[in-house]
C-alpha positions in Angstrom: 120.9 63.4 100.0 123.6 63.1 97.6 125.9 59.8 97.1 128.7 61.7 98.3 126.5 63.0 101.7 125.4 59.2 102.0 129.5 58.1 101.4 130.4 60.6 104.0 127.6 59.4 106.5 129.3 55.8 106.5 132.8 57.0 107.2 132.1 58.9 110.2 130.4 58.6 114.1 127.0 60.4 114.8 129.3 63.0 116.5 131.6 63.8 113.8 128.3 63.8 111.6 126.7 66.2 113.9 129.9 68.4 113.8 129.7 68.1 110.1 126.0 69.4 110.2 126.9 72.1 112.4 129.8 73.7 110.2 127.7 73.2 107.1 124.8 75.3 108.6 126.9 78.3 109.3 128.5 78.3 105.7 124.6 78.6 105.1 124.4 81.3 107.7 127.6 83.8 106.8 127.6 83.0 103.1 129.0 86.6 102.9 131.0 87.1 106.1 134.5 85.8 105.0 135.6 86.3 108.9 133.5 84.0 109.7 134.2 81.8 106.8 137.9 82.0 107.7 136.9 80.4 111.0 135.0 77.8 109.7 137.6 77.2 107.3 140.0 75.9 110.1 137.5 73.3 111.3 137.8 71.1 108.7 141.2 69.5 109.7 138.6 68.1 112.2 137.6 65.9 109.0 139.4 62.6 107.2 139.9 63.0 103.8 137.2 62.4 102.1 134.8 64.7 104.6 137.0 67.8 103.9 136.5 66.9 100.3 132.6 67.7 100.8 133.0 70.5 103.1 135.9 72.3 101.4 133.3 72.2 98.1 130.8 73.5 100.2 133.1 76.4 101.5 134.3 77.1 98.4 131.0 77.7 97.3 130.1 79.9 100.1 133.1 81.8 99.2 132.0 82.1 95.4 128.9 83.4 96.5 130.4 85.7 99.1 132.7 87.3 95.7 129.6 87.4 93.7 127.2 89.8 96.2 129.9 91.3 98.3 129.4 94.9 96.8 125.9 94.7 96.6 124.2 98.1 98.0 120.7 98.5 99.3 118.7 101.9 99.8 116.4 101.5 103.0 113.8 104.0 101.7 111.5 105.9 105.0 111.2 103.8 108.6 111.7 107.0 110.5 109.2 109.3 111.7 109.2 113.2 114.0 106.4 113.0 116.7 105.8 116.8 118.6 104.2 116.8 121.9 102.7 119.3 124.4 103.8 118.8 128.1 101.0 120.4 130.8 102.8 120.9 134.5 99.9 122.6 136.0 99.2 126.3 134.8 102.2 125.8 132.4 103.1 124.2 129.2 106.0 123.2 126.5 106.4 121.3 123.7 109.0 119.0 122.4 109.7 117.0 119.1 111.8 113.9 118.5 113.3 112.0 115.7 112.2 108.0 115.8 114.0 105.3 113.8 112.5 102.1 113.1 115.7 101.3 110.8 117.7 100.0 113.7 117.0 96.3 114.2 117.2 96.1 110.3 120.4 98.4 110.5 121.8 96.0 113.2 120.9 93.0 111.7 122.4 93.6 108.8 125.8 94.4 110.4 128.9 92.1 108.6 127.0 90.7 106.0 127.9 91.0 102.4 124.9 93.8 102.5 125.8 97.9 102.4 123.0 99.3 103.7 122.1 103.3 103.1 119.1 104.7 105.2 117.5 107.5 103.9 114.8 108.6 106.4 111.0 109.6 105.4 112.0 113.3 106.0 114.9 113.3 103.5 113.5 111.3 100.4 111.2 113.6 99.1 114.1 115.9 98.3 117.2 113.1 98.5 115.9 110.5 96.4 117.7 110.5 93.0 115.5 111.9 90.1 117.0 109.8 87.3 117.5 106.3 86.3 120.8 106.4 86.8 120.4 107.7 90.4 118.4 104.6 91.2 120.9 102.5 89.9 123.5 102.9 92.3 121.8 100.4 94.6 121.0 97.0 93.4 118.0 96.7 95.9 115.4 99.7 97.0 113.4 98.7 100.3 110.5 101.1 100.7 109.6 100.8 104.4 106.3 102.6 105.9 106.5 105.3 103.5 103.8 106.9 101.5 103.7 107.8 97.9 103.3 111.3 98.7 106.8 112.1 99.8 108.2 110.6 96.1 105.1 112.8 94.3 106.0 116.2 96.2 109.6 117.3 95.2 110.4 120.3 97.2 110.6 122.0 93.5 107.0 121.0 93.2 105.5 121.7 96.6 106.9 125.0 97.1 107.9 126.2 93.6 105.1 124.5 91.1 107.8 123.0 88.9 107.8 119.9 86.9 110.2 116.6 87.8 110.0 113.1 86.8 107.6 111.1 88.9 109.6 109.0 91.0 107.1 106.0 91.3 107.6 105.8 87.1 111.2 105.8 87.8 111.3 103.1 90.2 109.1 101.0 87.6 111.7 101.1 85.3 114.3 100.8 87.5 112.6 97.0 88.7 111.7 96.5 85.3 115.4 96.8 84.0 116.4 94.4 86.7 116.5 96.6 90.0 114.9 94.6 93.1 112.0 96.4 95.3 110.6 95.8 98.6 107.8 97.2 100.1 107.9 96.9 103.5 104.1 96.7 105.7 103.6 99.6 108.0 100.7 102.9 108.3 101.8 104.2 105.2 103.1 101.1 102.7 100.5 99.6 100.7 97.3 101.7 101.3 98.2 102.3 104.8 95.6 104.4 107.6 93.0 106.2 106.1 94.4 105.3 103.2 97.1 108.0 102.8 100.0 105.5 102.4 98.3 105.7 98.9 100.1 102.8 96.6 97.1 102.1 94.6 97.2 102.0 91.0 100.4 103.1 91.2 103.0 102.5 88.6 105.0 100.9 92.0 102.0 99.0 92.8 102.2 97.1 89.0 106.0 95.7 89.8 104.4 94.4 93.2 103.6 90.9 94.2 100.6 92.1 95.8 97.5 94.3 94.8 96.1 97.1 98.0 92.7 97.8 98.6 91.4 101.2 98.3 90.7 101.8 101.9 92.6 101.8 104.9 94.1 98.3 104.5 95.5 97.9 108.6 94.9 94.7 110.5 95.8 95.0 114.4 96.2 91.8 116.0 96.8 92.8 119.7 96.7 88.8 120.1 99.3 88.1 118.4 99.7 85.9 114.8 102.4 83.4 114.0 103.5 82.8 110.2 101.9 79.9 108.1 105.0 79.2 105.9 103.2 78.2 102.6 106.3 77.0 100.7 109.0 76.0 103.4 111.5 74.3 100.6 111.7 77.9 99.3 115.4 79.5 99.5 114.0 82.4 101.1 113.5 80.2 104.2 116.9 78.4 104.0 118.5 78.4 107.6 115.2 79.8 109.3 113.9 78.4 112.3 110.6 76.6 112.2 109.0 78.4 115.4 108.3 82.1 114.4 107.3 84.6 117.4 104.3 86.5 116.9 103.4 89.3 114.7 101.2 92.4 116.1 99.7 94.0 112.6 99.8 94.0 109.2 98.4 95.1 105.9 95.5 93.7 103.7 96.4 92.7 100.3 95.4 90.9 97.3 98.0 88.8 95.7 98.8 89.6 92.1 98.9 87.3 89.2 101.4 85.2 88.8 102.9 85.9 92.1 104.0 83.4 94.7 102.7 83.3 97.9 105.2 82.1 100.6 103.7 82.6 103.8 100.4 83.9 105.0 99.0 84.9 108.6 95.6 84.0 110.5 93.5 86.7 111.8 90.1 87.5 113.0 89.2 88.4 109.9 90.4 85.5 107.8 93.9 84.6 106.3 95.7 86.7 105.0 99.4 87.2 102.5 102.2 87.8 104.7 104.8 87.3 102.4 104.9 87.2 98.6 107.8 87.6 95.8 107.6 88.1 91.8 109.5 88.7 88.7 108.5 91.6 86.8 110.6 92.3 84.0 114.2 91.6 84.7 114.0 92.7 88.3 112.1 91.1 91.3 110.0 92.1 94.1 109.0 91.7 97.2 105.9 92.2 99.6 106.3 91.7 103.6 103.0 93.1 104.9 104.4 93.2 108.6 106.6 96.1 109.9 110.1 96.0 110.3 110.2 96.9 113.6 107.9 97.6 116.4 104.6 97.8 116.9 103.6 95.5 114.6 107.0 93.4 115.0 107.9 92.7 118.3 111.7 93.1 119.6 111.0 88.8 120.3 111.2 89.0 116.6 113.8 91.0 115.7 115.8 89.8 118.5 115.2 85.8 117.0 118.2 84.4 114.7 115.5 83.8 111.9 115.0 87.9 111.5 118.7 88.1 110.3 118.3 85.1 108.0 115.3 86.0 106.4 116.3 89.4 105.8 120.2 87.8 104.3 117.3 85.4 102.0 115.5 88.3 101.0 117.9 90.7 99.5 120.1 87.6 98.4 116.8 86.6 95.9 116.3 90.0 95.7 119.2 90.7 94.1 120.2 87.9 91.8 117.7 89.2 88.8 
């Protein structure tokens, strides 16, 4: 606590503290929603003098932070999937397919923050996603989300007409090498993924990573249910997160990479495992959350919990400040 925090506690009642508490906590929560801040803005005449001092430096603050990452764009990068089915009625039959999105409690979450979020689903990136540097570099984060490394090998000019391109998983090295942020997100095809066909291994991705994958099929269902272990809970990526987290059903099996920092790990049958890890690499930074996103292996109890938006505001704010 500062001398000023300690100066402020003196001057006021538990209640006015507790007020005080509460508006600085949502500064922390909407650092990038100026609607919001404009709300909280107006609750300081609930303060003497010297309290608005403190909480007008603490808006102001927010504020600067809201100007400095309001334009900052991310690329959501796969999280969809088409499923066909066969319907039997007796002697006769149809099929069907349908489009799934797992983007859309990241999507939602994501709504008025500072954050402008692109999805580009698993069936578009092999031919959408740029083939250049440059391309990349219109987004100041990438999140690659249940994706394998397939669909960013096999350009459509390669698959059906045997031509050359750049290899996208090079690209994206130097893009997070040049001061780009990456996430890889956990799923059946991130990291190594089911029967290992997510296929990340000794990838030129894989060396930005956090976090090394096995070269098998790296799931681990936990129909039980695993909470977090928060390793490091000073860490900014936890600011403004709740201490209880609801349960997680999967994830992948990693090895952490040198250097990297692990922030939260899970317990399984199996042992303990990474759950979340970040790095540096270059001038960019990653980051490696071997759950899902979405459901199965994340629950709507945890994407419907506060700390889902918060964690995911802390993650592309780190993520993006290279």
């Amino acid at each position: 606590m500062s001398g000023l925090e300690g100066f402020i506690i003196g001057l006021t009642t538990v209640k006015q503290f507790n007020l005080y508490l509460s508006i600085e906590n949502k500064i922390r929560r909407y650092p990038c929603n100026k609607a919001k801040l404009m709300v909280i803005n107006t609750k300081l005449n609930r303060f003497n003098i010297f309290e608005k001092l403190y909480l007008q430096h603490k808006y102001a603050r927010a504020q600067g932070e809201q100007m400095n990452i309001a334009s900052k764009k991310i690329l959501l990068v796969g999280e969809s999937w088409v499923s066909s089915a066969v319907h039997y009625k007796g002697f006769d039959s149809f099929g069907s397919t349908t489009f799934h999105s797992g983007a859309t409690p990241f999507l939602k979450a994501m709504n008025e923050t500072c954050f402008e979020v692109t999805h580009m689903p698993a069936h578009e990136a092999p031919e959408t996603l740029p083939l250049t540097l440059e391309g990349l570099r219109q987004w100041d984060c990438i999140i690659l989300s249940d994706i394998g490394s397939s669909s960013l090998l096999l350009h459509p000019d390669v698959w059906q007409h045997s031509k050359t391109v750049p290899n996208r998983l090079s690209l994206l090295h130097d893009y997070v090498e040049q001061g780009g942020g990456l996430a890889m997100i956990g799923g059946y095809l991130t990291f190594q993924g089911i029967d290992g066909k997510g296929r990340w291994r000794n990838t030129p991705v894989e060396k930005t990573l956090p976090v090394r994958c096995h070269p098998y099929d790296d799931r681990i269902e936990i129909p039980e249910g695993t909470k977090a272990i928060v390793d490091q809970p000073d860490h900014a990526l936890f600011d403004g997160v709740p201490d209880q987290w609801p349960a997680l059903l999967g994830m992948n099996e990693v090895m952490l990479a040198e250097d990297a920092q692990l922030l939260a790990s899970a317990q399984t049958a199996q042992g303990t495992h990474p759950l979340l890890a970040i790095t540096s690499y270059g001038k960019g930074r990653t980051l490696a959350w071997m759950s899902d996103m979405s459901p199965h292996w994340l629950p709507s109890e945890f994407s419907d919990w506060p700390g889902y938006r918060q964690l995911w505001i802390n993650y592309l704010t780190w993520l993006t400040r290279a």
